[in-house]
N, C-alpha and C positions, 0 to 999 in steps of 0.2 A: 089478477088485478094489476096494471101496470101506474107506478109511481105518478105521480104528478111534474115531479123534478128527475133530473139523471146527472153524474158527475159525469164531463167529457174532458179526454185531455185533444190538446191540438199542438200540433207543432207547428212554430212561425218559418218561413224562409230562410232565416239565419241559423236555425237548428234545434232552437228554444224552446220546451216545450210548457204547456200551460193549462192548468185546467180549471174549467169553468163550469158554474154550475148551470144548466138550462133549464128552463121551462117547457116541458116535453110538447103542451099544448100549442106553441108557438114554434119551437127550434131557437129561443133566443137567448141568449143569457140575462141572469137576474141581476138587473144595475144593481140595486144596494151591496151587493154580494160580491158585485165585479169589483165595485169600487173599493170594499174593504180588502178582500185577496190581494190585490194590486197596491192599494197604498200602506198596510199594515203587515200585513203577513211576506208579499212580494219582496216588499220594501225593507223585508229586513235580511234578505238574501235567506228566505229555508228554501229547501229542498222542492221537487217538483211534486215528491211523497208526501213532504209535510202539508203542501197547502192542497192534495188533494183529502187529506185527511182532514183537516178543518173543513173545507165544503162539506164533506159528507157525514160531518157533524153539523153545519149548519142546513143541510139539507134535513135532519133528525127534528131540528128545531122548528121548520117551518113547516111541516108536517104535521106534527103536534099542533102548532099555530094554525093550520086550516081544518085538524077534526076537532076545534075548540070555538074557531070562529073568533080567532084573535088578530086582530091587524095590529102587528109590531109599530105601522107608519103611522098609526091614529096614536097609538102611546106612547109614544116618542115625541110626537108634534105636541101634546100635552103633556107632557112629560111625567106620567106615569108609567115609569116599567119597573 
């Protein structure tokens, strides 16, 4: 049985590297996910290890969230979570 999501690291042109989480069905990365990596975790200078380890905890989470059949975007936008 292959994941629904994958953590991938990529390295930029400048040497950088970065890792995002994808959508295996797609090959794209997960906006909410990008965005918080990048302005929360990025943003606070950790490691390339550390924020691959929060993706793949938050990959744990959305997981659980699709064999429960929970949409995070529906209870946030109501603001139940």
């Amino acid at each position: 049985m292959s994941s629904r999501y994958t953590v991938k690291n990529i390295v930029c042109e400048s040497g950088e590297r970065l890792a995002l989480l994808l959508d295996t069905s797609t090959g794209l990365p997960i906006f909410d996910v990008t965005v918080y990596i990048v302005a929360e975790v990025r943003g606070k200078n950790r490691s390339s290890a550390t924020i691959e380890q929060v993706l793949r905890s938050l990959k744990v989470l959305l997981l659980f969230c699709d064999l429960r059949d929970i949409s995070l975007d529906v209870r946030m936008q109501e603001g139940r979570l």
